[in-house]
N, C-alpha and C positions, 0 to 999 in steps of 0.2 A: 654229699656235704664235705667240704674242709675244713679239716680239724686235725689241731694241734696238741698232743699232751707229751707234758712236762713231767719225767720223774726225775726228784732230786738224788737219788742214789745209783750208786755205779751198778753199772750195765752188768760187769764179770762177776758179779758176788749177789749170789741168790739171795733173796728175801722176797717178803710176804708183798711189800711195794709192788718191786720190780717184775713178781709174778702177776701182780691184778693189771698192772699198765700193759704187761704182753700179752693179755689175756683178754684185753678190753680191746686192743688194738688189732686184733686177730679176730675177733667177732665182729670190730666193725668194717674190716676189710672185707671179713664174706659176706659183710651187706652192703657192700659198691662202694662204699665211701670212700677219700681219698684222707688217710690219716700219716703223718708223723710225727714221730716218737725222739723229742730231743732229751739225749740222757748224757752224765757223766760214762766217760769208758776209756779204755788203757789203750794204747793203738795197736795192738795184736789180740783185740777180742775179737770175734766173727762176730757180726751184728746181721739183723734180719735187714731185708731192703726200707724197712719200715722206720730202723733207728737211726738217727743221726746224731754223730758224737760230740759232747762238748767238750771233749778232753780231760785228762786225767783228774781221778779223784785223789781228794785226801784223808784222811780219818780223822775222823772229831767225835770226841765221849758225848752220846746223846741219849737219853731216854733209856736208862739202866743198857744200854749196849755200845757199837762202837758202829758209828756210822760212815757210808766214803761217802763224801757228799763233793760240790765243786762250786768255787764262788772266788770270782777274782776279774781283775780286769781285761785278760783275756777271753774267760767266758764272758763279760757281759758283752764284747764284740760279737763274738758267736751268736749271740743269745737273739743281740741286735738285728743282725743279719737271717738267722734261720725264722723271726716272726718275720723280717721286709719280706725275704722271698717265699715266704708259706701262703701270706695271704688269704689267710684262714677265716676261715667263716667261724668262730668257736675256736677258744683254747683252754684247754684242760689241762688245771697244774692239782698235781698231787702234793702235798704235806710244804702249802704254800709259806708255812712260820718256820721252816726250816732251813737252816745257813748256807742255801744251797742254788737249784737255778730255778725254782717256781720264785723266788722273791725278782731274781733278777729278770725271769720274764713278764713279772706285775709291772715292774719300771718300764718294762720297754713296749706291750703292749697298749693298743688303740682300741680293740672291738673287744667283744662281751667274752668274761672269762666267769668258768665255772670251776670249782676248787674241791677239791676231795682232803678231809684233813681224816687222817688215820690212826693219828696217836692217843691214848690213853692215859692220861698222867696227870690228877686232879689238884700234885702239889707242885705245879711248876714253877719257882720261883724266878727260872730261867725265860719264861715268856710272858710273864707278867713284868720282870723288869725291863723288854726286849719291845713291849708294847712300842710305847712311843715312835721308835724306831721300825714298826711293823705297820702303822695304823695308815700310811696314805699308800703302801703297795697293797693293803687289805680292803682301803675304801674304793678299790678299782675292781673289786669282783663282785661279780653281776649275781650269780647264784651258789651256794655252799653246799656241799654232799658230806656229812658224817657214814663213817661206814658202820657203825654201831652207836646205842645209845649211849654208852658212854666215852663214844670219841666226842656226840654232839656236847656233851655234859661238859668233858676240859674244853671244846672249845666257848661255850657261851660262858665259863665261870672267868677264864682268862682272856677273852677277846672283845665278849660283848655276841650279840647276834644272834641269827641261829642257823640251824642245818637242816635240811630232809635226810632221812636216814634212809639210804643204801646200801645193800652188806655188799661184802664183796661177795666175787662171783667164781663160779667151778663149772667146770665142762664134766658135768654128771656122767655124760655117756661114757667119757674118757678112762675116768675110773671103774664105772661099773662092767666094760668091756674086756678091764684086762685080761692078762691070763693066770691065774695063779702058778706058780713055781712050786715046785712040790720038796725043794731042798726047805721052803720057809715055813713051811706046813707044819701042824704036828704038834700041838699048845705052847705056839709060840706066842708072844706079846712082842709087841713092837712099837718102838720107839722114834722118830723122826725131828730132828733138829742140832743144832752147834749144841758139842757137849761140852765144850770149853766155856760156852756161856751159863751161868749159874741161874738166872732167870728160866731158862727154858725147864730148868726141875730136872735135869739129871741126876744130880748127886741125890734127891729124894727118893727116886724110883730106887739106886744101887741101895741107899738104906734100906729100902723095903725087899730087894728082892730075896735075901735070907730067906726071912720067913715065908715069901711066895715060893720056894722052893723046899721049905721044909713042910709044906702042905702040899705040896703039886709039886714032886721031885721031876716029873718029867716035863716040867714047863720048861723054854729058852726064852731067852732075851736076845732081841735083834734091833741093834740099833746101828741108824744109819744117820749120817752126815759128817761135816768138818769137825775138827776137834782130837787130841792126844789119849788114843785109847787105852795105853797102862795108866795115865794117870787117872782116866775114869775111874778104872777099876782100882784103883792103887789101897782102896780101904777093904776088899772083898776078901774073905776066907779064899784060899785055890780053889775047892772043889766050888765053890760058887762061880770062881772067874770063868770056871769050862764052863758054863751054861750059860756066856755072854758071847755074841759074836756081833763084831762091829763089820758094817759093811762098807763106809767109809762115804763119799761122794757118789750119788745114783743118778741117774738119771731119771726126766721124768716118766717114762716108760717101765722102767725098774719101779720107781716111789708107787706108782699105779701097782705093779705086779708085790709088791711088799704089801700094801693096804687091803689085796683082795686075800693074801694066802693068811695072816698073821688071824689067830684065834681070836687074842683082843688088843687095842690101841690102847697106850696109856699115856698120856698128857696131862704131866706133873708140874708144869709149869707155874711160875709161883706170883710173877707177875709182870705190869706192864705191856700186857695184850689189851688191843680196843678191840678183839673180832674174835680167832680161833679160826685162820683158813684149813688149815691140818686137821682139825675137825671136819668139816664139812667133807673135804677129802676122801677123811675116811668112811663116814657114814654113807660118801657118794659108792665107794669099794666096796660096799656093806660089810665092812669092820667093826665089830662092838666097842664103842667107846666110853673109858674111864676116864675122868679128866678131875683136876684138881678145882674146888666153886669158885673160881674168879665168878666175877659178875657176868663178864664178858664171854665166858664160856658159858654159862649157866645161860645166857640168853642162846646163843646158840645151840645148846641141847635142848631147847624147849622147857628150861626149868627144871631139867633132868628126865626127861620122860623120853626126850631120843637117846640118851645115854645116861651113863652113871656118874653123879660126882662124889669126891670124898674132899674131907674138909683140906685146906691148904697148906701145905709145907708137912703134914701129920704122915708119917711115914707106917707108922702100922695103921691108919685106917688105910691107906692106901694097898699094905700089904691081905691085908682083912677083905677088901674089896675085891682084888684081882682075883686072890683065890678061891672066894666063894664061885665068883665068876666063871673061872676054870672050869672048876667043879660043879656047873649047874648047864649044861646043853641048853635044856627050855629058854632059860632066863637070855643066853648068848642068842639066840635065834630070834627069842622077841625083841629084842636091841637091834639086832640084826635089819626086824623089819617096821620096827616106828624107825632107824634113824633113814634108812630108803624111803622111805614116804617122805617123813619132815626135810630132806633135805632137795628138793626138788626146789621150793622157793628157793633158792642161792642158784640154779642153774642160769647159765648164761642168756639164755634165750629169756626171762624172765627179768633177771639183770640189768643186763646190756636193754632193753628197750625203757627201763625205767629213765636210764642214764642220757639215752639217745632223748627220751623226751623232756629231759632238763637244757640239754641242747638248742631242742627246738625253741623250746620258749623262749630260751635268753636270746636266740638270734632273730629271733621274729618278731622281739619286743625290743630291740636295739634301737630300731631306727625310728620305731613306732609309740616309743611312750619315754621321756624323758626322765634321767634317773631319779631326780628329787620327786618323783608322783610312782615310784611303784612301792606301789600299797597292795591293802586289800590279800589275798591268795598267794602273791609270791611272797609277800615281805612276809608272812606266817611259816612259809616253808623256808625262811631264809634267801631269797633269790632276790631281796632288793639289798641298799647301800643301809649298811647305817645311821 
C-alpha cells in the first residue's frame, strides 16, 4: 500500500507526535508497505529515507507548550508537490487543526485521508474560534483516529464528529529487552521530559523530593531531557541537590536502559496530555509507575491498577506515595507485573493493524460508495463526512 503521513512538527525536536509518526512508519515499512513521512525540519537534520522535509519550522505558543510547526507559501508548494508525486493510496495527517502542514495537505489532497487528532484541551477557545476557517480542510477527511478518549472528547466538543480511539503505540519488545545500567540502579526514581516545561510536573516532584529523601535517604533522582538543570534545582536544600542527577538528552536506547534500571517512574505532570506515551514506556521496561490522576493517565494505568496515582499538582501525596513505594518490594513487583501484562494492548503489532485497517476501509470504500451515503458503521466510528 502507498501511504502518506503528515506530521505537523519539526522533525529535530523530539515529542510524543514525532515519536508515533516514526514509529507508525517503521512498523509499516516492515510490513512492505511503501510510506512517506512529509515533516517540517532544519536542513542539517539527518532524516530516515522515509522523511521528506518541508522545510524549516517556526515556534508558535500552542496547547500549554511551544510548538515548531511550518505553514506558508512555500510549504504549501512542497506540500503540493510531495501529494502529485506520492500518489498515494491513503494519506495520513496527524493533528490536522494545527497551523501547520496537515491543514495544508487537506487543501491539496484528492484521495481518502485519515487523521489522527492528539490533543487534549477541553477549553480551547483557539479552535472553536478557528472553526470556520478549519471546516472545508476537515470535510475532506474520510476517517478520524483519536488517540485517547479524551482527545476524541476536545475533538467532538469543538469540531463536531467523531473518532475511533486508537492509543498510540510502543515497540514492547524494545523496552523490555534493554539492558539495565547498573550506575542507575539502586532506589533510584526517574524522571523523563523538558524540565523547563512546567506542565510536565517537574517543579512538583523537586517539591516532594525532600520528604522522599527524608524517608528513603538513599533514594536518587535521575532526570533526563532538555531543560536548565540549576535552575531546576535552584529551590533545593544542597544536601538534597547531591541526590539529583540530571542526564541531559538520551538517546532512545539509553531512555530504554533508564526505564528498565530506575526502581520507580514518576510522572508528575500536571496537564494537557491526551495519552501518557512515557507511561506505557515504562510499564513496557517494567518500571513501576507513579503518575499524577490526569484523566488521561488514569486511562492508561487502567484506573490505577497498572500503576499508582496520586492526586494532581499535591506535592506531599506525591512525596507519601513514592516513599511508601520505596519502602514496600512486594507492592514495586506487583506494579511491576499488572503494568507488563496491561501494557501489551499499546504494542505495535496490535496497534499498527488497528490503524492499517482504517486504511483499508477508507481506500476500498473511496471509489466504491460516494461520500454523502456513508452511513451506518463508519460514520459511528467517525470515518464518514459530516
Amino acid at each position: 500500500m502507498r501511504i502518506g503521513i503528515v506530521c505537523p512538527y519539526s522533525w529535530d525536536v523530539p515529542g510524543g507526535v514525532q515519536f508515533h509518526v516514526r514509529d507508525l512508519a517503521e512498523h509499516l515499512v516492515r510490513g512492505g508497505h511503501h510510506v512517506s513521512v512529509l515533516a517540517p525540519a532544519d536542513e542539517d537534520t539527518p532524516l530516515p529515507p522515509y522523511v521528506v522535509s518541508a522545510g524549516r519550522a517556526v515556534s508558535v505558543p500552542y496547547n500549554g507548550s511551544v510548538a515548531r510547526v511550518n505553514l506558508g507559501v512555500m510549504s504549501a508548494s512542497r506540500v503540493r508537490r510531495w501529494v502529485h508525486d506520492g500518489d498515494f493510496e491513503v494519506l495520513h495527517i496527524h493533528e490536522p487543526v494545527v497551523p501547520s502542514l496537515g491543514l495544508l495537505t487537506c487543501w491539496a489532497a484528492r484521495g481518502p485521508i485519515v487523521a489522527t487528532f492528539h490533543t487534549s484541551n477541553p477549553r480551547s477557545r483557539a479552535m472553536i474560534a478557528a472553526y470556520p476557517i478549519l471546516q472545508p480542510a476537515l470535510e475532506k477527511i474520510s476517517a478520524r483516529i483519536a488517540v485517547s478518549e479524551y482527545a476524541r472528547r476536545t475533538l467532538v466538543e469543538h469540531l463536531g464528529g467523531d473518532a475511533v480511539v486508537i492509543p498510540n503505540g510502543v515497540d514492547v519488545r524494545f523496552f523490555a529487552d534493554a539492558e539495565p545500567k547498573a550506575e542507575w540502579q539502586g532506589g533510584t526514581i526517574g524522571f523523563i521530559g523538558r524540565t523547563d516545561e512546567p506542565r510536565k510536573g517537574l517543579p512538583v516532584l523537586m517539591r516532594a523530593l525532600p520528604a522522599i529523601l527524608a524517608a528513603r535517604p538513599d533514594a536518587r533522582l535521575l532526570v533526563a531531557g532538555r531543560g536548565d538543570a540549576k535552575e531546576a534545582v535552584s529551590g533545593l536544600p544542597a544536601q538534597v541537590r547531591e541526590r539529583v542527577e540530571f542526564l541531559g538528552m538520551i538517546s532512545d536506547e539509553d531512555k530504554a536502559r533508564l526505564l528498565r534500571s530506575v526502581d520507580l517512574y514518576v510522572a508528575p505532570n500536571t496537564g494537557g496530555e491526551s495519552f501518557g506515551i512515557i507511561l506505557v514506556e515504562a510499564m513496557s521496561a517494567g518500571a513501576p509507575v507513579l503518575a499524577s490522576d490526569l484523566d488521561a493517565f488514569a486511562q492508561v494505568l487502567d484506573g490505577g491498577t497498572a500503576g499508582e496515582l496520586f492526586p494532581n499538582e499535591d506535592a506531599d501525596a506525591l512525596a507519601a506515595a513514592a516513599a511508601g513505594l520505596l519502602g514496600d518490594p512486594r507492592r514495586l513487583a506487583e506494579l511491576r507485573a499488572r503494568g507488563s501484562e496491561h501494557v501489551r494492548r499499546f504494542d505495535w503489532s496490535t496497534v499498527g493493524a488497528d490503524i492499517l485497517a482504517v486504511y483499508e476501509t477508507v481506500a476500498a470504500g473511496a471509489g466504491a460508495v460516494a461520500p454523502d451515503d456513508r452511513v451506518g458503521l463508519l460514520g459511528r466510528l467517525g470515518f464518514a463526512r459530516d
